[in-house]
N, C-alpha and C positions, 0 to 999 in steps of 0.2 A: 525884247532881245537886247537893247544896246544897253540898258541898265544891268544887265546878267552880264554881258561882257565886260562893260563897265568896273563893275564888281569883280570880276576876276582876274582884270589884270590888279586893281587893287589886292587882291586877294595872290597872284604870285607875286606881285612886289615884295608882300609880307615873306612870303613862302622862299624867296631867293635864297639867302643865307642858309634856308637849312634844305632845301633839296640840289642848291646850284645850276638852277634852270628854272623855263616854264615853259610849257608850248602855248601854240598860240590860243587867244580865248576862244574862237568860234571852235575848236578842235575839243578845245575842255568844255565850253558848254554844252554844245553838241554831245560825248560822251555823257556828262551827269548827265541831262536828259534821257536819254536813254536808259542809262541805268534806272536813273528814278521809273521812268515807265513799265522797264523788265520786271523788277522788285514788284511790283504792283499787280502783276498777272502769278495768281496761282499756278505753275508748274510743276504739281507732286504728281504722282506718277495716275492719282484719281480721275484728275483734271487735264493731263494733257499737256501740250506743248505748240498746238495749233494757233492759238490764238498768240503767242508771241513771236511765233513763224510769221502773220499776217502781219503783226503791226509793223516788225522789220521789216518787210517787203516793201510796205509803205512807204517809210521813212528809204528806201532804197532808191524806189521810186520816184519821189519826192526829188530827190540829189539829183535826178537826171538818167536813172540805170534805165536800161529800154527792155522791155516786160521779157523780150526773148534770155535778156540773163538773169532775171530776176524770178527763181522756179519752186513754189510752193509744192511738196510733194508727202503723200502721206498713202501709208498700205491703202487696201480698199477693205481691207476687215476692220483695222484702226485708224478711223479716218481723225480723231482726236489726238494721236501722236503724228502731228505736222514735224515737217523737217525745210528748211529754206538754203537752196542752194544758190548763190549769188555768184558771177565770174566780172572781172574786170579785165575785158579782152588786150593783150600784151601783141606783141610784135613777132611774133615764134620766133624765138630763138630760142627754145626749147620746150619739153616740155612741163606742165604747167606747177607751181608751189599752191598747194591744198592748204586753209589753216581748218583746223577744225575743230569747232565750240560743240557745246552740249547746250541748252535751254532750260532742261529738268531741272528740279532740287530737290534733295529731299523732306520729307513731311516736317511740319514744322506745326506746334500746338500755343495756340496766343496764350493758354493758362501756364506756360514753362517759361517762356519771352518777358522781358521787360516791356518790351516793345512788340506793335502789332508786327508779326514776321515776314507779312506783305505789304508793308509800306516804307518806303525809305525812312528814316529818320536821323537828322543830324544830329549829334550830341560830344560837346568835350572834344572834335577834334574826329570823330570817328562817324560813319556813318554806317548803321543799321539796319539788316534784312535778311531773309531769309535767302541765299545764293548770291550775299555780296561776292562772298570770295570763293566759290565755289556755283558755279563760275560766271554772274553774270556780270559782277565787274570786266574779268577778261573780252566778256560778247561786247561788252557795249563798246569797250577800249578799242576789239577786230573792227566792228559796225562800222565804228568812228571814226580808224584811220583808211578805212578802205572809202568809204564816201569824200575821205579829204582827198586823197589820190584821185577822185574823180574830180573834185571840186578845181582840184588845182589842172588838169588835164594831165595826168601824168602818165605817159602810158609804158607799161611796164616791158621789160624786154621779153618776157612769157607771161601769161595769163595767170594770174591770180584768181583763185577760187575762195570762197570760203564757205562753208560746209556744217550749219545750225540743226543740232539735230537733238532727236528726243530720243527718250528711253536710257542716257548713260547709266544713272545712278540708279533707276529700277534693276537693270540688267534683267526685264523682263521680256515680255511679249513682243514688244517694237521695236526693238532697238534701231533706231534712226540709221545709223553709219553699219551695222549688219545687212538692212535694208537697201540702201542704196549701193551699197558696196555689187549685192546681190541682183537687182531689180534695173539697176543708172550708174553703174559702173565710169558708162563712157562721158559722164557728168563732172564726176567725181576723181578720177584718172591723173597721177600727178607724179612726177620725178618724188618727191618727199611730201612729207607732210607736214605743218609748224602745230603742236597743241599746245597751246597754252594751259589749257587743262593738266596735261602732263609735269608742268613746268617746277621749279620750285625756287625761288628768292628767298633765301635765310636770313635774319636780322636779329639782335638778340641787343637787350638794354638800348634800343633805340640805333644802334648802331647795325649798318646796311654790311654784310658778310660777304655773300657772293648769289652770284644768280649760274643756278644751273640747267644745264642742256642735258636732259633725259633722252639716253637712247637705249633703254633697255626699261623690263619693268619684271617684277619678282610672277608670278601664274596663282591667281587666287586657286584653292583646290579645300574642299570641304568633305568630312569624314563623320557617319556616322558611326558611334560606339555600342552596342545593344549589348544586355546580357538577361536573359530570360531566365525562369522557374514555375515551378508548380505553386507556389503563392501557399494559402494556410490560413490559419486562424492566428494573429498577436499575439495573443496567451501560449503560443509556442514556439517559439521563432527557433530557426538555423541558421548556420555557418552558411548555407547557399544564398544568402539575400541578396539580391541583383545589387540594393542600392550597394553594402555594402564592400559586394566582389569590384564593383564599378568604383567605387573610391578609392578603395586599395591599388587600383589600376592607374587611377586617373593622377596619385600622389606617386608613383612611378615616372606615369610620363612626365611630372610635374621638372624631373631632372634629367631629360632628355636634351640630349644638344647634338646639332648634325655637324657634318667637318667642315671645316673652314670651305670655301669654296669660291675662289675670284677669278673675276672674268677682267679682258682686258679695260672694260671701265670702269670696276669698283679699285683695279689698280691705277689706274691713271686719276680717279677720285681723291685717293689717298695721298698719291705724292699732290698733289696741288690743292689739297685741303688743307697739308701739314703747315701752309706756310700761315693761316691764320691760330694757328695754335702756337705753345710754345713748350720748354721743358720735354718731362717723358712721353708724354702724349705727342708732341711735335715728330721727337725720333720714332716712336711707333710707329704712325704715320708714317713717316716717310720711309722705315723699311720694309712698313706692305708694298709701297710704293715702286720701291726697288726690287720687289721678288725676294727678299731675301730674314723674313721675319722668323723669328725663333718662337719656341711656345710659349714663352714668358710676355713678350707683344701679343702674341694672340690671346693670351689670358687676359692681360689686361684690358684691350679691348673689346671681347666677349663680355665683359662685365660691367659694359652701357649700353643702352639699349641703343639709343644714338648709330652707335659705330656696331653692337652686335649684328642688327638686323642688315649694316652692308654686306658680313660676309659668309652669311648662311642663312639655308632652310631653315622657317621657324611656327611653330605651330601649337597652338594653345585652345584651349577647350574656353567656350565661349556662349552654352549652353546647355540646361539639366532639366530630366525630366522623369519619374519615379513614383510606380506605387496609385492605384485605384481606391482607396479608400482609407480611412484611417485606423482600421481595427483591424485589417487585413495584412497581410503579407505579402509585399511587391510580388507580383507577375513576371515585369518587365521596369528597367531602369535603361534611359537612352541619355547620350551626351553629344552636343556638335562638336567635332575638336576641326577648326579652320585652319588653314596651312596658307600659308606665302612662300614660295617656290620657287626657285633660280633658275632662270633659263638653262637648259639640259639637262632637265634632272628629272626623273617621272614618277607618272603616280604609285608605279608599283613598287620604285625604292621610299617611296616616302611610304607607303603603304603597310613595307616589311619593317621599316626602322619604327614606326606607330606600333606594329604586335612585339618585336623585342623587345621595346619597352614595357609595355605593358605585362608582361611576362605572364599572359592569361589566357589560355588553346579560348577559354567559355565566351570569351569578348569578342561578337563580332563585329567586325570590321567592314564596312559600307561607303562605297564614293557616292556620299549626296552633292555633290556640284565640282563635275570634271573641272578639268581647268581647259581655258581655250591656249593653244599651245601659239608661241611667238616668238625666230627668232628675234637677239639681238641685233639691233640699226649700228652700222661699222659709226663711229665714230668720223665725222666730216671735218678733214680741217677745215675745206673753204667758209663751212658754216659757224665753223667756233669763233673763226676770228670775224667775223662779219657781227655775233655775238659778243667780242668781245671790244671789239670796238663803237657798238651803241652803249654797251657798260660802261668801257672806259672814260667814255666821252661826258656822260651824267653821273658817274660817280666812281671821282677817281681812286682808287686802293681797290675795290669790289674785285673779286676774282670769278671766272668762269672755269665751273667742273660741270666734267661728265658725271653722268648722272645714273645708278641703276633703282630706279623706284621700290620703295616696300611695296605701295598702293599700285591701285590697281584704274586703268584709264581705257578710252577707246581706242589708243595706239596698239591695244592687243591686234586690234581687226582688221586695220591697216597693212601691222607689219604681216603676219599670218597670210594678207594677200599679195604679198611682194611689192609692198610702199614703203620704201625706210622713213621711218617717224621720228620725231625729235619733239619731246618735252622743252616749250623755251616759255617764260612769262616771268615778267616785271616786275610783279605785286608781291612786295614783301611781305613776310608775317611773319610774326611773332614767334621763334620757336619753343619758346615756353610758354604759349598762350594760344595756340592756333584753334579756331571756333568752327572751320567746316563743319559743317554735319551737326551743329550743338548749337544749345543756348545759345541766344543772344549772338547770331554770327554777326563779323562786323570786321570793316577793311579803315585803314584810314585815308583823314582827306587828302592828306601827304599824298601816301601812297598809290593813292588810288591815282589822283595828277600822273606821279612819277608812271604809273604804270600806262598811259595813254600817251606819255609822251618815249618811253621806250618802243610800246608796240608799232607808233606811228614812225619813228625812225628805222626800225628794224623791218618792217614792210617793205618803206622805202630803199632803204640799201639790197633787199634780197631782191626789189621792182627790175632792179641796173641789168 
């Protein structure tokens, strides 16, 4: 252990100049560790999340937590989706700040990977694994600075929770934080919620943007298309062929676009985004900002994807499926067309805006995966600037925006049960290069620091 310290303060010495800090080593070592050991336990949805519930508890344990707040809890159907609820009892003066991690990742195959996708691996500056940055970098960073708050005796003016749970990325059978929300409520129970999950740090040419606080996020909502027939012999084919009624349709919707549509944080987004831009793009910005944008600024910005998906409904077909045989005449032609949704809007207007496009009575139209309905979390100043003063403080120029997510997090289930929730997390990425979910995921070593030493200060100031 002292040659790993050793090592790392060597290792932020170097790092100074370009992060402008370093936390302390037993804080960093302690985090890598972990991480290293998270990355190391398969969490796809096959496998479970139990066994990285245990080994956290452990290491919980280990720090000093006394077993009564340290609570392994898992369905009794799924007893392999474990979920670990940890509290760090505070002083009441109120009630308590929730963070809440996820465990899972999703599937990851060694024949696609440079690298084995369950083993950490250093390389060039970056470290490698399947759920670096999605999200077990972030667990380990929560882990870490919540055992330094013990370590240090710190007791917080309300209880701190944090809340390791399974099933995010399946969105299937277990869902950890549906479960408890459902089942240990009075566990789990919190004035708000921090997810880092939710969070998003922009960085672009190596250069730190801003970090933003998600209070809002778009309603995943999923559509089947079908269009059926009497099928036939090849050697005779008709104008009714599902495949081809179905493509005609589908290069309709292909120019489909919903109306602008802002809520008070894709405008408050806007005007305090504008200032890292510059020129027409700068003024666009800032006259969505100011409520006062012509159609000329809305064209423009419709026409990135960047900025289109801030300010509307959008939905694209994302799988096809056609046709029993090859000598035969399709029967049936089906397509997923998946939808991202703005708070206040429903299924049955996106539903109707799907068939006018489509401009076809024979295409039916099917909800394969409702959306879970959630409102928007108001906007906190006490919390932005609490956020914006651990920004400020490690890097200075970075700005904090509100934030209304494209993707989709466990703050749906949260907010849905009356917990106002807030996307916040450190860990920059790449936005021309972001690996969630893909090849070769990987965080860097920078960042990954920088991100342990945000969480562990931003802990600490919401502790006060």
């Amino acid at each position: 252990m002292f040659i790993r310290c050793l090592m790392l303060v060597m290792v932020c010495g170097l790092l100074l100049p370009i992060a402008g800090h370093c936390a302390e080593p037993d804080l960093q070592a302690r985090a890598r560790g972990l991480l290293e050991e998270l990355i190391g336990i398969n969490t796809t949805h096959e496998f479970g999340s139990s066994t990285a519930a245990a080994l956290l508890a452990s290491r919980f344990r280990e720090a000093g937590f006394p077993a009564e707040d340290v609570l392994q809890l898992a369905p009794p159907e799924h007893p392999s989706k474990g979920n670990l609820v940890v509290r760090l009892p505070g002083r009441g003066a109120g009630k308590p700040i929730l963070y809440l991690c996820h465990l899972d990742v999703v599937e990851a195959r060694r024949e696609d990977w440079s690298f084995d996708p369950f083993r950490l691996t250093e390389q060039d500056g970056w470290l490698y694994g399947r759920g670096s940055s999605d999200m077990k970098g972030p667990d380990a960073a929560v882990a870490a600075s919540l055992i330094e708050m013990k370590r240090r005796r710190l007791v917080p003016a309300r209880d701190l929770i944090v809340a390791f749970t399974a099933d995010e990325e399946a969105g299937g059978d277990a869902s950890g934080i549906q479960w408890l929300l459902a089942a240990h409520r009075d566990l789990i129970d919190a004035a708000y919620v921090v997810n880092p999950d939710g969070g998003d740090a922009g960085m672009k040419n190596g250069r730190r943007l801003y970090v933003a606080v998600q209070t809002s996020e778009k309603l995943y909502l999923s559509f089947e298309l079908t269009v059926t027939d009497k099928g036939g012999h090849s050697s005779a084919p008709t104008p009714a062929n599902p495949i081809y009624r179905l493509a005609a349709g589908l290069e309709r919707l292909s120019h489909l676009q919903f109306p602008v549509h802002l809520t008070p944080t894709t405008r408050e987004y806007f005007a305090r985004r504008a200032s890292l831009e510059s020129g027409q793009l700068q003024a666009d910005m800032r006259a969505i900002g100011a409520g006062s944008a012509d159609p000329g600024v809305m064209a423009r910005l419709s026409a990135e994807v960047e900025t289109n998906i801030m300010l509307r409904t959008t939905c694209t077909a994302t799988q096809i499926a056609g046709g029993h045989a090859e000598s035969a005449l399709p029967q049936r032609a089906q397509v997923t067309v998946q939808c991202r949704v703005l708070p206040g809007e429903s299924t049955e207007s996106v539903a109707a805006a799907l068939r006018a496009a489509l401009a076809d009575p024979t295409i039916a139209i099917d909800v394969l995966t409702a959306p879970d309905a959630a409102p928007e979390s108001p906007p906190r100043p006490d919390l932005l600037a609490e956020v914006e003063g651990v920004t400020s403080g490690l890097w200075p120029g970075v700005i904090v925006l509100p934030e209304l997510s494209p993707g989709a997090s466990d703050s749906t289930y949260t907010r849905a049960a009356g917990i106002p929730s807030y996307g916040i997390d450190g860990l920059f990425d790449d936005l021309d290069d972001g690996r969630a979910h893909g090849r070769d995921e990987r965080i860097g070593i920078v960042q990954f620091h920088d991100e342990v030493e945000f969480t562990f200060r931003l802990m600490r100031r919401l502790a006060r």
